[in-house]
C-alpha positions as CSV (number, residue, x, y, z in Angstrom):
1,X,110.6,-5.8,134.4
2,X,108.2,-8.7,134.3
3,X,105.1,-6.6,134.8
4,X,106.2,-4.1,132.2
5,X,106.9,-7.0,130.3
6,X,102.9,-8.7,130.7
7,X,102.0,-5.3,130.4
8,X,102.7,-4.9,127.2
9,X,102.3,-8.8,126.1
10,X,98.6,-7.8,127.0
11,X,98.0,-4.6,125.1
12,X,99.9,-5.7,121.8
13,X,97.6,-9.2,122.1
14,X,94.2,-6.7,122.5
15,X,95.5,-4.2,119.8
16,X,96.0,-7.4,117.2
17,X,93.1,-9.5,118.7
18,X,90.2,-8.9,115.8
19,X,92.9,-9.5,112.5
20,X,94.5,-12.5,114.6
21,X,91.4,-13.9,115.1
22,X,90.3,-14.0,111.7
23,X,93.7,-15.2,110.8
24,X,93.8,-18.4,113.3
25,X,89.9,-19.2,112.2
26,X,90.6,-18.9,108.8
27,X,94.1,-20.8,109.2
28,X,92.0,-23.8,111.0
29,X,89.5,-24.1,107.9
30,X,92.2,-24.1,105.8
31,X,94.0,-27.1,107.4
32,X,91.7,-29.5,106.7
33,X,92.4,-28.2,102.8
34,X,94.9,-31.2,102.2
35,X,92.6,-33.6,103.5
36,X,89.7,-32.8,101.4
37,X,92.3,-33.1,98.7
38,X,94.2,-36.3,99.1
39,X,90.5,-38.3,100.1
40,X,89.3,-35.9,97.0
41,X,91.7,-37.9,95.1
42,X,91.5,-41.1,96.5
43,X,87.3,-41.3,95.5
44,X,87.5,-40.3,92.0
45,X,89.1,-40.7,88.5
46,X,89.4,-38.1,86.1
47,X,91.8,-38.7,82.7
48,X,93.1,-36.1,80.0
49,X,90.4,-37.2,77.5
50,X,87.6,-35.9,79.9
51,X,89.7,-32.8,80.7
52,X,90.5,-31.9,77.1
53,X,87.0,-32.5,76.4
54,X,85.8,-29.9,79.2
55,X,88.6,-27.4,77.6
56,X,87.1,-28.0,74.0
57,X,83.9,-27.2,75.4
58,X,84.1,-24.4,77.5
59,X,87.1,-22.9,75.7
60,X,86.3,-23.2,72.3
61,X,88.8,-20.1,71.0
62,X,91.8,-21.5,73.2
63,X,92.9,-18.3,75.4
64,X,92.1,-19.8,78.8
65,X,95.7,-20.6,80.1
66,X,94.7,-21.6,84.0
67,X,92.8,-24.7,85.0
68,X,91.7,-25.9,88.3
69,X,90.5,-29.1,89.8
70,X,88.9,-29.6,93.1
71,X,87.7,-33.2,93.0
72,X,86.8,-33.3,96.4
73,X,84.2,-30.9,95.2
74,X,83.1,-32.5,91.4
75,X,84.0,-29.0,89.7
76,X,86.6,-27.4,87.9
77,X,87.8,-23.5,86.6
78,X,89.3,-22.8,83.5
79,X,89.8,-19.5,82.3
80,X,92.5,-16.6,82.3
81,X,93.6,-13.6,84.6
82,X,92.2,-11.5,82.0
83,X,89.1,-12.9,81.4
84,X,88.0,-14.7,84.0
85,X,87.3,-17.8,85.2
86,X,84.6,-20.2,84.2
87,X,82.6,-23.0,86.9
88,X,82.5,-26.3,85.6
89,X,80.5,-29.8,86.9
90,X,82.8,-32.5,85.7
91,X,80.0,-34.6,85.7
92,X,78.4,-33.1,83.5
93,X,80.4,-30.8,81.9
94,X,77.8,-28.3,82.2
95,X,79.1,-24.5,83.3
96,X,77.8,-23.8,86.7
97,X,77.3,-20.5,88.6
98,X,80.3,-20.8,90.9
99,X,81.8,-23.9,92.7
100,X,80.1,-26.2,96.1
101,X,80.1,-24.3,99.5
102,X,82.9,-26.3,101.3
103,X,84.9,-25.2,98.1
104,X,83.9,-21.4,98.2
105,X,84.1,-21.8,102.4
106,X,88.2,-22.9,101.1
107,X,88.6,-20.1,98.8
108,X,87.5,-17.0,101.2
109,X,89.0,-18.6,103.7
110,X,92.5,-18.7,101.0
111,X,91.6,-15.3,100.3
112,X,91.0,-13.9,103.9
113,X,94.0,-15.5,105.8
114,X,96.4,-14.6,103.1
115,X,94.9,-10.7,101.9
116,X,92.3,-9.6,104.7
117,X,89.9,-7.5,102.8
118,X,93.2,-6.5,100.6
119,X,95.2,-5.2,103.7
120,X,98.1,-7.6,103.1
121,X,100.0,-5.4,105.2
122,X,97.5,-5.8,108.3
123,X,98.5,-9.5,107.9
124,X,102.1,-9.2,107.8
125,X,102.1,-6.8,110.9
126,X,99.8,-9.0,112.6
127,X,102.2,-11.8,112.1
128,X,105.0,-10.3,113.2
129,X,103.2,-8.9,116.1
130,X,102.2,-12.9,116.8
131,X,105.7,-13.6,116.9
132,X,106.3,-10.8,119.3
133,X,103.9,-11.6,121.6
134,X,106.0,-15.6,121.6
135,X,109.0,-13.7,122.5
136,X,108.0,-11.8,124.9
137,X,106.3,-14.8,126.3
138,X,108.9,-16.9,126.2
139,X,111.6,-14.2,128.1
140,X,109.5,-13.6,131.0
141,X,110.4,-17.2,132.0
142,X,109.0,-20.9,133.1
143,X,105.2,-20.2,134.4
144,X,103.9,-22.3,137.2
145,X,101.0,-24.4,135.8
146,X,98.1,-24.8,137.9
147,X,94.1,-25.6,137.2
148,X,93.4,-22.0,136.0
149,X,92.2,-19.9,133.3
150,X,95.9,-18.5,133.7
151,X,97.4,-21.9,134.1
152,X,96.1,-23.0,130.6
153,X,97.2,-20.0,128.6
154,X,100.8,-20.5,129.9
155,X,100.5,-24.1,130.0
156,X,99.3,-24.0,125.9
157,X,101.9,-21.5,124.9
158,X,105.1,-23.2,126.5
159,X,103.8,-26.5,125.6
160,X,102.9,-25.9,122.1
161,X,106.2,-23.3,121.7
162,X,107.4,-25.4,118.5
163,X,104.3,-25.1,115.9
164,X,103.4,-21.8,117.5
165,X,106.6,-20.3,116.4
166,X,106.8,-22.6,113.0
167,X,103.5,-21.2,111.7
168,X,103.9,-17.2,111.6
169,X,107.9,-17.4,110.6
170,X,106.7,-19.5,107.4
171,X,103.7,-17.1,107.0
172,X,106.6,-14.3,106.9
173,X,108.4,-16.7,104.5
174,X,105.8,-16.6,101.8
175,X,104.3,-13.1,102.2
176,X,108.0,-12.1,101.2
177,X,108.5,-15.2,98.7
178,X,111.3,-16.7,100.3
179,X,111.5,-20.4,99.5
180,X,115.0,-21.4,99.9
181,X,114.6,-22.8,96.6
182,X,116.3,-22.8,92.9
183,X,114.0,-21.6,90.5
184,X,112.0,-24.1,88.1
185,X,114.0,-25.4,85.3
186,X,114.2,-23.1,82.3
187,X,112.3,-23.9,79.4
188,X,112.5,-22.5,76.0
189,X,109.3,-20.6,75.3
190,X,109.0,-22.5,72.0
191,X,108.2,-25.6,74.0
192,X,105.3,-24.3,76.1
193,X,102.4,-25.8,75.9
194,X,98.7,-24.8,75.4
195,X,96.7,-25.9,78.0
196,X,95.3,-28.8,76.3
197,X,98.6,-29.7,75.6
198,X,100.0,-29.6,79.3
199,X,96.9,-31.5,80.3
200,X,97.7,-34.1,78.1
201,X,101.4,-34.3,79.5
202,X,100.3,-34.4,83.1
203,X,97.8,-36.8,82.5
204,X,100.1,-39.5,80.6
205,X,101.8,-39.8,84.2
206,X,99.1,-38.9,87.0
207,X,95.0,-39.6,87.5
208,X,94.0,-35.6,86.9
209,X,92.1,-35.7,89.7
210,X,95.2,-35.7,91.9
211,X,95.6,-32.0,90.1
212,X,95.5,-28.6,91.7
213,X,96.0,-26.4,89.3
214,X,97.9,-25.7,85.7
215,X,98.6,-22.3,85.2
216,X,101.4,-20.1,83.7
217,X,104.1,-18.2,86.3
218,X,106.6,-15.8,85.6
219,X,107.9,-17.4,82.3
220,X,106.4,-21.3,83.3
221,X,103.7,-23.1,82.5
222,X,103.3,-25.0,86.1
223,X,101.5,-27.4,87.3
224,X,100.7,-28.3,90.9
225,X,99.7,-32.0,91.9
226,X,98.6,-34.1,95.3
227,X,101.7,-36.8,94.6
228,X,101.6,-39.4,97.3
229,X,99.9,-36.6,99.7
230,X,102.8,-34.3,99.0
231,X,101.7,-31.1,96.8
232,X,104.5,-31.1,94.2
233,X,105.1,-28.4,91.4
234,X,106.5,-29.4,88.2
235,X,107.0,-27.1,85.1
236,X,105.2,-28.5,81.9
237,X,106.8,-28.8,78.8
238,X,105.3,-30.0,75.4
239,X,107.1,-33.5,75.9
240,X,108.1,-33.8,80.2
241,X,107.1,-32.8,83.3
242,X,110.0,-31.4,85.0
243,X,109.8,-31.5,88.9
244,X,110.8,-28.7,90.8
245,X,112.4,-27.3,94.1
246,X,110.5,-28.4,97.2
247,X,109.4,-24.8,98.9
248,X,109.4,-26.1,102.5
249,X,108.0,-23.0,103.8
250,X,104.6,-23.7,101.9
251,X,104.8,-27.5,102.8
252,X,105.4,-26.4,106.3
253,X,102.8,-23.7,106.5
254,X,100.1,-25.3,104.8
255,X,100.7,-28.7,106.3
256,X,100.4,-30.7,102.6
257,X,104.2,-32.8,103.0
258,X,103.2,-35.7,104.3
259,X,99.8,-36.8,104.4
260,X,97.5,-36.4,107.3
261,X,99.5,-36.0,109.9
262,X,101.3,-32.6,109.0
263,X,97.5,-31.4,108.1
264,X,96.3,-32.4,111.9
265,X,99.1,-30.9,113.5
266,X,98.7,-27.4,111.9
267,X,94.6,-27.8,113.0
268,X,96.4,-28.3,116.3
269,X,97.9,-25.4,116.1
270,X,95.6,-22.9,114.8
271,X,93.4,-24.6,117.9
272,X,96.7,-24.0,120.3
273,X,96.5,-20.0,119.0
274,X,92.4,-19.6,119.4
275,X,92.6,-20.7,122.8
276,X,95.5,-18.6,123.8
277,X,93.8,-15.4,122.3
278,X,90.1,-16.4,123.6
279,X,92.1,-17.3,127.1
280,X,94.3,-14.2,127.1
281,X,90.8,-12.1,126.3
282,X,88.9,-13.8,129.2
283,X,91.8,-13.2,131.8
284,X,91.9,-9.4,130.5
285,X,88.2,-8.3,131.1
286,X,87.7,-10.6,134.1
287,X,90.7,-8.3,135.7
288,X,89.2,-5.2,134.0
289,X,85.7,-5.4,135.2
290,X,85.3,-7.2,138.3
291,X,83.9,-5.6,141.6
292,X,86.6,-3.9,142.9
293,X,86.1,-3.2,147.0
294,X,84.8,0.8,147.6
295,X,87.9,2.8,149.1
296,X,87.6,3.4,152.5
């Protein structure tokens, strides 16, 4: 049973191996995200006034209803789904032809790890096949650990069993928008506010270059904010902010709950993932193609 069993750990680990690669590269770029953030943050000051002022600007008829901030970066996005989005330097507050490279290295990393060339379902089946391969792992038993090539793969994937598991199960969680959270608090469409107007509200209780993001969802305006190196939603009204459900499998996943230290460990374990697939690989075609004695 347990060489059926490595048998087929292998072949579903070689079938999966290009997609899972990409996904663990692009899942260790990512995890620096919250870092660039929070120190981001931490550098700069940016009140409503300036915002507002970039908005008056840029968005002279009022329709943009999304705004981003990347302070780490010095540039912002305002714009709509419909019509685009607009590069900003807040410096300046000159338009630019599209944001810095560590920002655009974040975004098609964002964009790759979550969509894959706009095969979402290649990413869900990957993960699930990830978690597979665990199991399987995991039932044919204790390994011994030696020195080895072999002796590390096993030694990294009992050893590092916790995050390895955490990671793809919250994956799965998103990609099928479980949250294990209330929805936001309603508010009366009445009291939305413009953009202008919700920048103005966020930035009578926080330094806006803490933000993320405003933009409107399902029938919110939100806003998303680095609060104490927690990323916290709140829905925006013309007078409040109104905080929201924690949506632990987005904290967990993306490793933004608690400072550094979540960020480090999910680096750690998109690291823990690379070297079981580069390991895995390695073993494979060192079996496969060495010199095999002639037959008699």
């Amino acid at each position: 049973m347990k060489m059926w069993l490595l048998r087929l750990h292998r072949w579903v680990a070689l079938a999966l191996s290009v997609p899972l690669m990409i996904l663990f590269v692009t899942g260790l770029i990512l995890s620096f995200e919250p870092i660039l953030i929070d120190r981001g943050a931490d550098q700069t000051s940016l009140s409503a006034d300036q915002v507002k002022t970039l908005i008056a600007k840029h968005d002279p008829d009022g329709k943009a209803n999304t705004l981003m901030v990347r302070a780490y970066d010095g540039t912002a996005s305002i714009g709509s789904r419909r019509d685009g989005m607009k590069h900003i330097d807040i410096a300046s507050n000159e338009q630019v032809a599209s944001p810095g490279m560590v920002a655009r290295l974040m975004q098609s990393s964002r964009q790759l790890h979550e969509h894959l060339f706009d095969l979402s379902w290649l990413v869900i089946g990957s993960t699930i096949g990830l978690l597979f391969l665990i199991f399987v792992g995991v039932v044919m038993g204790w390994p011994r650990l030696r020195n080895s090539l072999s002796g590390w793969h096993k030694g990294t994937g009992w050893f590092g069993l916790p995050l390895l598991v955490l990671s793809p199960l919250t994956g799965l969680a998103l990609a099928f928008g479980i949250s294990f959270a209330p929805p936001p608090p309603p508010v009366d469409a009445a009291a939305w506010p413009n953009l202008s107007e919700a920048v103005q509200v966020v930035g009578a209780k926080h330094d806006l270059s803490h933000l993320i993001w405003i933009r409107p969802r399902g029938n919110q305006m939100l806003a998303r904010l680095d609060d104490g190196g927690e990323m916290k939603v709140f829905a925006v009204s013309r007078e409040a902010l109104l905080p929201t459900a924690r949506n632990w499998p987005r904290l967990l996943h993306e490793g933004n709950w608690m400072g550094m230290g979540p960020a480090l460990a999910n680096a750690a374990t998109a690291l823990a993932f690379l070297v079981l697939l580069v390991t895995g690989a390695w073993i494979w075609v060192r079996r496969t193609f060495r010199r095999r004695p002639a037959r008699a």
